[in-house]
C-alpha positions in Angstrom: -0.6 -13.8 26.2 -0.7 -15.9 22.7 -3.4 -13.6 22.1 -1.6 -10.2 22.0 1.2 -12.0 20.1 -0.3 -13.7 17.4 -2.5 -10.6 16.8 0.3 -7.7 17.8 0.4 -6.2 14.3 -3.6 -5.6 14.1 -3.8 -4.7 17.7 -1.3 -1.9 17.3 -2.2 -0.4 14.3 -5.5 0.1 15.0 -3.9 1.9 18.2 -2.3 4.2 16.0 -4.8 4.6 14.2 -7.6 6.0 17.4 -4.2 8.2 18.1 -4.4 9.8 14.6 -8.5 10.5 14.8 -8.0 13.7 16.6 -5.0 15.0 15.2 -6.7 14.7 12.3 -9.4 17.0 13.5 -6.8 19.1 15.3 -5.1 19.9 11.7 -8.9 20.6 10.7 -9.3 23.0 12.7 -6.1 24.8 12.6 -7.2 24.6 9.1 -10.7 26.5 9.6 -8.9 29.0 11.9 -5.8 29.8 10.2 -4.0 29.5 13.6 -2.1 27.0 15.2 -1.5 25.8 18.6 0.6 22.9 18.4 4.6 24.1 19.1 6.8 23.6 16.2 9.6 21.4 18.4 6.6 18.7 19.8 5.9 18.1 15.9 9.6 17.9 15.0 10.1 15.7 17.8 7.1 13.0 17.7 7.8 12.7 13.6 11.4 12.0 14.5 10.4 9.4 17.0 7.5 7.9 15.2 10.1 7.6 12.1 12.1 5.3 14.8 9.5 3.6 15.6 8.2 2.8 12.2 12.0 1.8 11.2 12.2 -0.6 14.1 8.4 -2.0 13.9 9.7 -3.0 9.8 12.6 -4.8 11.5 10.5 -6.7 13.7 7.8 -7.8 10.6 4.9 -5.4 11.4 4.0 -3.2 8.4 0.3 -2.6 9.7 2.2 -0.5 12.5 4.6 0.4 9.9 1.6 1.7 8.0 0.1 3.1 11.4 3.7 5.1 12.7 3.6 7.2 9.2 0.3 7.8 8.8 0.6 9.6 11.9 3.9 10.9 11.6 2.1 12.5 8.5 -0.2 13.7 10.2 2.5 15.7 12.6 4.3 17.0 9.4 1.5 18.7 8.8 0.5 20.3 12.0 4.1 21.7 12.1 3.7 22.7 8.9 1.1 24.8 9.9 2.6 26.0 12.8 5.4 27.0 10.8 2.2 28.7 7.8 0.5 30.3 10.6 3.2 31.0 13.1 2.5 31.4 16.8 -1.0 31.8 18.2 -1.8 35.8 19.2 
């Protein structure tokens, strides 16, 4: 349990970071296919609740999970701003 407390920060962010991958190849995609599939609300939502996160991880003194929460809060930004470019799918 020492462990996964001295070593909380690295473990999570690299967690965030295997989460981000395939949105990352999600937003290529949408990208290649000028259509979207992702709903507008879930992207609203998860940025607004990865922003928590990230505001409460700062608070606690992790700012590789900082770093990890925006970069995939980023990463949701622009999936709904596609969703919002290419509007529903057909």
């Amino acid at each position: 349990m020492e462990f996964l407390r001295a070593h909380a920060d690295i473990i999570m962010a690299v967690n965030g970071f295997i989460f981000t991958t395939p949105l990352v190849l999600t937003v290529i995609e949408q990208l290649r296919s000028r259509a979207s599939t992702v709903p507008l609300s879930t992207s609203v939502l998860t940025v607004l609740g990865l922003a928590v996160n990230a505001s409460v991880f700062a608070a606690l003194g992790l700012p590789l999970v900082v770093v990890s929460a925006l970069l995939n809060a980023s990463v949701w930004v622009v999936l709904g701003l596609q969703r919002w470019r290419y509007g529903a799918p057909s």
